[in-house]
C-alpha positions as semicolon CSV with decimal commas, in nm:
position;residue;x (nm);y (nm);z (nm)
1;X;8,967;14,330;8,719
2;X;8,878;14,455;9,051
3;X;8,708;14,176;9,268
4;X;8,929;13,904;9,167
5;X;9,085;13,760;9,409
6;X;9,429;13,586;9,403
7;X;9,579;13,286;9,511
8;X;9,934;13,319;9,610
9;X;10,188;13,070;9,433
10;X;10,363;12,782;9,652
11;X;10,681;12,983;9,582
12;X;10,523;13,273;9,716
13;X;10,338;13,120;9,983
14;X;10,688;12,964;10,096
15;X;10,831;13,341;10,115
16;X;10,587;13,459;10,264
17;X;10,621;13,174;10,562
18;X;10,949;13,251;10,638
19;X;10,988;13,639;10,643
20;X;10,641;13,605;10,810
21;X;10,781;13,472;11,105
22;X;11,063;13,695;11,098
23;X;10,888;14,035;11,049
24;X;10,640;13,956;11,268
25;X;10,921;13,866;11,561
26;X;11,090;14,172;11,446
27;X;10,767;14,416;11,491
28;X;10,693;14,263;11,845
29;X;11,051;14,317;11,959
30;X;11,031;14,654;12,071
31;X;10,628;14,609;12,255
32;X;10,751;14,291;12,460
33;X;10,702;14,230;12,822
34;X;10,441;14,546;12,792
35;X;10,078;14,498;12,884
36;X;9,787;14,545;12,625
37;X;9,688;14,907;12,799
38;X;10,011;15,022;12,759
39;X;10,081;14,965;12,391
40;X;10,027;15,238;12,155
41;X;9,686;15,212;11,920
42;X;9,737;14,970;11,638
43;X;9,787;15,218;11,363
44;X;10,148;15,331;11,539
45;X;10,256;14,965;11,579
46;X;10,590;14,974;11,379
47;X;10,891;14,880;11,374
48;X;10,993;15,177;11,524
49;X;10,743;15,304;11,808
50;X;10,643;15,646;11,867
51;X;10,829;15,884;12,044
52;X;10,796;15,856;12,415
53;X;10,737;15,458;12,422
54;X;10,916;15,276;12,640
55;X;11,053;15,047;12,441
56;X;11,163;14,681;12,579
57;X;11,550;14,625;12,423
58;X;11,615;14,933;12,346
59;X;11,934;14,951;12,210
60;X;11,837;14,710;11,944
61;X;11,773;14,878;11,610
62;X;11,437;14,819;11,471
63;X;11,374;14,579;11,217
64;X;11,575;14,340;11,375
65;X;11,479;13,926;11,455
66;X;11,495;13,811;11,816
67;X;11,592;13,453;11,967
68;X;11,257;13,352;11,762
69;X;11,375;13,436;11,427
70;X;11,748;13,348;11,465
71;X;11,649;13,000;11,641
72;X;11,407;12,909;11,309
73;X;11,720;13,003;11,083
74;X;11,922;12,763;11,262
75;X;11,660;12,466;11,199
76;X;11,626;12,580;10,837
77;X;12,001;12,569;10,766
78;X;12,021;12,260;10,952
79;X;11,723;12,108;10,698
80;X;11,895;12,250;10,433
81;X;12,251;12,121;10,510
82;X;12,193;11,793;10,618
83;X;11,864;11,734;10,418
84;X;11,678;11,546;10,724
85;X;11,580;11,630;11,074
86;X;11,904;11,604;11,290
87;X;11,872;11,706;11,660
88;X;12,236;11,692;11,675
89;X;12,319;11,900;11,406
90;X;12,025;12,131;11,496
91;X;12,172;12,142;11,901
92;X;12,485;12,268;11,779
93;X;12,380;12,517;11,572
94;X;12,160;12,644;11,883
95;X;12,455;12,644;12,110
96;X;12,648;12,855;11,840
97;X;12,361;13,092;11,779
98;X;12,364;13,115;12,194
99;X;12,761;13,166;12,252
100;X;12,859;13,317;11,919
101;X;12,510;13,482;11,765
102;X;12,509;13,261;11,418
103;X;12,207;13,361;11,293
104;X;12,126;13,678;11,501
105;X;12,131;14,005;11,326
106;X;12,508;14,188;11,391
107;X;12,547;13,836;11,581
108;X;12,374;13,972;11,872
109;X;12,214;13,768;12,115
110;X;11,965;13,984;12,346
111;X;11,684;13,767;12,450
112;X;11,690;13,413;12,533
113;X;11,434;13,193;12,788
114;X;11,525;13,048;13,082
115;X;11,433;12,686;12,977
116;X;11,631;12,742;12,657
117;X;11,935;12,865;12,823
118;X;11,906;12,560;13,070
119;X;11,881;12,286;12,769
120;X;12,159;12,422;12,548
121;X;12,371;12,397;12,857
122;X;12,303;12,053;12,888
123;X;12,346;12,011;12,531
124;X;12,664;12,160;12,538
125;X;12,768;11,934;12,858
126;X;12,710;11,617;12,644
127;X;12,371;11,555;12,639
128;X;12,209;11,415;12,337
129;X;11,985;11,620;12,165
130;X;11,653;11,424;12,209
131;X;11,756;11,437;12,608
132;X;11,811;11,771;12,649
133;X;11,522;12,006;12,654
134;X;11,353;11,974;13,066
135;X;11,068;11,749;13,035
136;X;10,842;11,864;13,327
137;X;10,512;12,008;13,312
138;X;10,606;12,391;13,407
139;X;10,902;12,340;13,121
140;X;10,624;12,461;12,856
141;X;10,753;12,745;12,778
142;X;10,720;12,849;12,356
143;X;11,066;12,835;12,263
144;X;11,031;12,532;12,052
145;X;10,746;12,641;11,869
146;X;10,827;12,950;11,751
147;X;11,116;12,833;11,540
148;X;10,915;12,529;11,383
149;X;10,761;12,649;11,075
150;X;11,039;12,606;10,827
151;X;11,040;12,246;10,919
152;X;10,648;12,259;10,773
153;X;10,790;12,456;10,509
154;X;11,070;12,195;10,411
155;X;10,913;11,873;10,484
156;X;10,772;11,666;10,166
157;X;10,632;11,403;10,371
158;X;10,334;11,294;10,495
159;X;10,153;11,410;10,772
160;X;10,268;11,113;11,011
161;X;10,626;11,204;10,913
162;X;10,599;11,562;10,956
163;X;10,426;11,523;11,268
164;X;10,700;11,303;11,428
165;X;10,968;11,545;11,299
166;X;10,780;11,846;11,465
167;X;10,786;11,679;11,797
168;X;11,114;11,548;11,796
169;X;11,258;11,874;11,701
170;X;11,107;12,017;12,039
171;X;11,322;11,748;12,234
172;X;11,619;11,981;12,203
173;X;11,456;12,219;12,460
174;X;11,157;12,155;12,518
175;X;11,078;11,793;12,616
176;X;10,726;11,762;12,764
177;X;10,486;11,623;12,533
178;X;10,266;11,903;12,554
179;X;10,567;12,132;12,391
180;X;10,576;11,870;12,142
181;X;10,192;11,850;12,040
182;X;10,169;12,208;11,988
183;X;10,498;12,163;11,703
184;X;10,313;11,900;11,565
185;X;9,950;12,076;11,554
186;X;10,133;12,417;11,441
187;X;10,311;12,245;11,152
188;X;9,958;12,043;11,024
189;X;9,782;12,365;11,040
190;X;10,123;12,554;10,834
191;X;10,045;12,226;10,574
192;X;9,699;12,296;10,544
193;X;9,720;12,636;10,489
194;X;9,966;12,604;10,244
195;X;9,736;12,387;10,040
196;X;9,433;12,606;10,070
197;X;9,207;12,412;10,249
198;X;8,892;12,653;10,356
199;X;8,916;12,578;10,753
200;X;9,297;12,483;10,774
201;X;9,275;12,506;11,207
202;X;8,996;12,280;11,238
203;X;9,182;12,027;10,972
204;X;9,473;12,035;11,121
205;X;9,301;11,919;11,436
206;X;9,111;11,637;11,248
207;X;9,463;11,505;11,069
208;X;9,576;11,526;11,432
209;X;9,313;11,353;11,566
210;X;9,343;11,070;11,263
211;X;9,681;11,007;11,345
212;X;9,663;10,970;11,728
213;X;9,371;10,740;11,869
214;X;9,166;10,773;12,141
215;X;9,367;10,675;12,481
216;X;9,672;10,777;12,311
217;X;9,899;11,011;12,529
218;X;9,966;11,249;12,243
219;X;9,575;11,279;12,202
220;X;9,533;11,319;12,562
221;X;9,748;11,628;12,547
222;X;9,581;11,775;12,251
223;X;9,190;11,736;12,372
224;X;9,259;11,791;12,741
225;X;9,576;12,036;12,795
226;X;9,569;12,193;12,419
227;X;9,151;12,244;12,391
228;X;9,221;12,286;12,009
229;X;8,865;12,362;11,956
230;X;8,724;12,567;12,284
231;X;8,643;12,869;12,267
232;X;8,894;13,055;12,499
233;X;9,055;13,350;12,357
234;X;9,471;13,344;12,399
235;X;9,677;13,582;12,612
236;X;9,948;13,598;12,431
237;X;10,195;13,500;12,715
238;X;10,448;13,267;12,683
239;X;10,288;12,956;12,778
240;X;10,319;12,715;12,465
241;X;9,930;12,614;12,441
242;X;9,848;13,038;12,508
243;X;10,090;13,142;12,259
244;X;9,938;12,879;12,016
245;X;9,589;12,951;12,085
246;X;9,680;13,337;12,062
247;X;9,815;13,266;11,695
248;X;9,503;13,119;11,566
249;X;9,331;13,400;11,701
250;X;9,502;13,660;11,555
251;X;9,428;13,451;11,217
252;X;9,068;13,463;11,243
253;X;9,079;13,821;11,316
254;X;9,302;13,937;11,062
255;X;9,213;13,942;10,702
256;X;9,572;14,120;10,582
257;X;9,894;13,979;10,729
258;X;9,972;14,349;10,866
259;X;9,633;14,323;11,072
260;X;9,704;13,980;11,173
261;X;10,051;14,089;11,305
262;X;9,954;14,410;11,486
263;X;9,664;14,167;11,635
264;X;9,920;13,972;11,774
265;X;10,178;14,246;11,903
266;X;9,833;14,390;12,050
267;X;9,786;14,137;12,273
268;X;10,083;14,254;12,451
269;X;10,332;14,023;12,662
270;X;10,553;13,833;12,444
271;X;10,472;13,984;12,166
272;X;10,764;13,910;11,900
273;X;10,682;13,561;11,955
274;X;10,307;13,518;11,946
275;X;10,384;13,774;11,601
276;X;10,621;13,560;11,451
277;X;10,395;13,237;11,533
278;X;10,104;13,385;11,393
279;X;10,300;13,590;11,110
280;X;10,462;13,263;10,954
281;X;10,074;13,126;10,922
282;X;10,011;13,466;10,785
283;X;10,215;13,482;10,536
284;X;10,164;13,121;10,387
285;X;9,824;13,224;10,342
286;X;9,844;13,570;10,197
287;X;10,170;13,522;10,006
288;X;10,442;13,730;10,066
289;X;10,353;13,973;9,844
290;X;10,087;14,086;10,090
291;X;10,367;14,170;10,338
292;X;10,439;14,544;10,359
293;X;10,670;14,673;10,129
294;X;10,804;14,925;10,421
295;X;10,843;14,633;10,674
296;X;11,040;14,361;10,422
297;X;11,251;14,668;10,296
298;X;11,348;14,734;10,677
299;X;11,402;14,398;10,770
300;X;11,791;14,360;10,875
301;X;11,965;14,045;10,857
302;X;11,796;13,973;10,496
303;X;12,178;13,844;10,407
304;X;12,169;13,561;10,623
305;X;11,845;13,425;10,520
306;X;11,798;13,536;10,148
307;X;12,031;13,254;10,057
308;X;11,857;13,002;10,233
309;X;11,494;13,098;10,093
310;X;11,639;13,053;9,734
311;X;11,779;12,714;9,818
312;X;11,461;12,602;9,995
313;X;11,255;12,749;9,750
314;X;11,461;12,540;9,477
315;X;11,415;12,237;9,675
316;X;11,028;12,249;9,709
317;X;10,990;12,303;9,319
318;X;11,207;12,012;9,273
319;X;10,975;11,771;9,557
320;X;10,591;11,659;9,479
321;X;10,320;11,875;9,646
């Protein structure tokens, strides 16, 4: 009956969350490092460009994840293999993405920050994981949260657990607190859109604000650095509170996850990132059957994480809502 409107199932909003992220990276891929006046109108923003775009990486073949997408596969295979959040477990698989491409498409590695690059080398020096990532406050780059979502995706716990998990997981390579406040605000505002809630940003910042005080240093962060709630339109650079702030932005824009996606790659800059960061919200709230058929058909790599969406998908049936 047309005007019915319908609510995607947790199975599908699950789906959706995951090749979100990745389709999203995937369409920014080839627009990155461009500025917004340079980017072709929003109707030609595909996977493959239009003739005569410069395209940033070019001899990668479209539909293919960046660091973004291969970095949130190794945290979800971590989950999944050793069924809790271990930053030792999740370090290695980061260093073995970096050296040996596990988890990038054709194992190839073509993008990676500088402040990533830097941690994993201390990692891989003997560094423990919650050590690792620089901790100073011009390391806040958005390499941690762009692969967080499948931790929202996996956890069953509460908010206070997931919330500690989300930070800690940034300690790998990205250690300032601020890093770690934007994981743990992404990840409440993944939860509450996964439930349904009718203003899942502005909860998320409440539950935030619940579980952290006034005076507190994580609060701090949030209300002073973060601004959760100002007005100021992202950039879509790769600051971590810009990138976040782009995200939500995108969201409120979009109504479809294809316009919230193009939003995001529209913004120019790092655009596979602030796409897969706003694309994984995207697609836990429209489902994954509201992803393009064309873009989920041309997404390579589906082998390495089709397994891993059944088994987490499995999982979340089997743990209370």
């Amino acid at each position: 009956m047309v005007g019915l409107l319908r609510k995607p199932t947790d199975a599908q909003r699950l789906e959706g969350g995951v090749y979100g992220l990745l389709i999203g990276d995937a369409l920014g891929v080839p627009y990155e490092f461009h500025p917004p006046s340079r980017l072709p109108p929003l109707e030609q923003l595909e996977f493959e460009p239009p003739e005569g775009f410069s395209r940033a990486h070019a001899g990668v073949p479209p539909g293919t994840w960046s660091d973004d997408g291969a970095q949130a596969n190794c945290l979800l295979a971590s989950l999944l293999y050793r069924e809790q959040l271990d930053l030792e477990d999740l370090g290695r698989r980061l260093v073995n993405w970096y050296e040996l491409g596990y988890m990038a498409v054709d194992n190839h590695v073509f993008d990676v920050g500088i402040q990533t690059r830097s941690a994993l080398s201390e990692f891989r020096a003997g560094t423990p994981g919650h050590l690792s990532g620089p901790r100073g406050e011009r390391d806040n780059g958005n390499g941690s949260l762009m692969r967080v979502l499948p931790l929202a995706l996996w956890h069953g716990g509460t908010d206070e657990a997931l919330v500690a998990d989300a930070m800690r997981q940034s300690l790998v390579t990205h250690g300032h607190l601020r890093s770690q406040v934007c994981c743990a605000l992404y990840c409440l505002w993944a939860r509450r859109t996964w439930e349904g809630v009718t203003h899942p940003w502005e909860e998320a910042v409440a539950s935030f604000h619940r579980l952290f005080p006034e005076g507190t240093a994580p609060r701090e962060e949030l209300d002073i650095h973060v601004r959760p709630l100002a007005p100021e339109a992202g950039k879509g650079s790769g600051y971590v509170v810009d990138c976040l702030l782009s995200a939500r932005d995108c969201l409120r824009a979009g109504a479809t996850y294809e316009q919230v996606v193009k939003a995001a790659v529209a913004l120019g800059h790092d655009t596979d990132t602030t796409a897969a960061v706003a694309g994984g919200i995207a697609g836990i709230r429209e489902g994954v059957e509201a992803i393009p058929g064309r873009w989920l058909a041309a997404l390579r790599g589906r082998e390495l994480v089709d397994p891993m969406v059944t088994a987490l998908r499995e999982l979340r049936a089997r743990k209370p809502s």
